[in-house]
C-alpha positions, 0 to 999 in steps of 0.5 A: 028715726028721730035720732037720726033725724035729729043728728042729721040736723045737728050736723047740718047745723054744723055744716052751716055754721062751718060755712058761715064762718069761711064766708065770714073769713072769705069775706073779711079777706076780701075787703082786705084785699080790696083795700090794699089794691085800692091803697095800690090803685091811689098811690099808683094814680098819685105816682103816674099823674105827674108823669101821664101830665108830663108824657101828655105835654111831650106828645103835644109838643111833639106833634107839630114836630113829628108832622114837620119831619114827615113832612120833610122826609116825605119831600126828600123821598120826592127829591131822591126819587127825582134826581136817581131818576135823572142818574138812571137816565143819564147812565142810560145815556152814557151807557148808549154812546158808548155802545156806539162808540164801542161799534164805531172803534169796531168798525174802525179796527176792522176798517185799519186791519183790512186797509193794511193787509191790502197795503201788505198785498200790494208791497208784496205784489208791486214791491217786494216780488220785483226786488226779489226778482232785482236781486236773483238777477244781481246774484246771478250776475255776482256769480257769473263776475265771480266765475270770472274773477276766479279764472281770471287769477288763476291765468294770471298765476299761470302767467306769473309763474311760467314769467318766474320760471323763465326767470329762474331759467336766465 
């Protein structure tokens, strides 16, 4: 059992120097790795200082700007909003007069297309039916002139023709 203790006790001292030695190295590697980030970190702040400095300027020049144009939008806006609200009022306005225009027209037509059929009636009724009637009697009488007329001639061609035949006779 002494040997076996005793082994276990190298190999435990073995163990423990094994892990002292990663450590070590764990450690020497890390204080390496610290220095170049701290390398990185100085020469990155050495870099971004001029040009924190500067975008600070900028942002500090440009605030009284940025609040003038806000400004200036803002008051636009206002304007925009006032004078669409104008034009929706007078669209509106236009839009109602010539709705009652576009019913006056309505009732205009309506008014003009009644007041001509009750012309055409009357033409009809005082006008064109007594010409109508004028006219049968003018036919009628055309007719009768023209029986007439056709007896007529014929009397006289019989007249004529027994004039010949006495004529012929002599």
């Amino acid at each position: 059992m002494n040997t076996t203790v005793a082994i276990f006790v190298i190999v435990a001292a073995v163990a423990i120097v094994v892990q002292m030695g990663i450590l070590i190295a764990l450690y020497v590697g890390m204080r390496q790795a610290a220095s170049r980030m701290e390398g990185i970190a100085v020469r990155l702040e050495q870099q971004a200082s001029p040009l924190l400095t500067t975008a600070g300027a900028i942002l500090e020049d440009a605030q009284p700007k940025i609040a003038e144009i806000t400004s200036n939008l803002a008051e636009s806006s206002a304007t925009v909003r006032a004078h669409v609200s104008q034009m929706a009022d007078a669209t509106g306005e236009i839009v109602e007069r010539a709705r009652l225009q576009a019913v006056r027209m309505d009732e205009f037509v309506g008014t003009t297309i009644g007041k001509i059929e009750t012309a055409s009636e009357i033409l009809e009724a005082k006008v064109l039916s007594p010409v109508r009637r004028v006219q049968g009697i003018i036919a009628a009488v055309n007719a009768g002139l023209g029986i007439l007329r056709s007896s007529r001639p014929k009397r006289k061609a019989a007249r004529a023709g027994a004039e010949q035949d006495e004529e012929m006779f002599i």
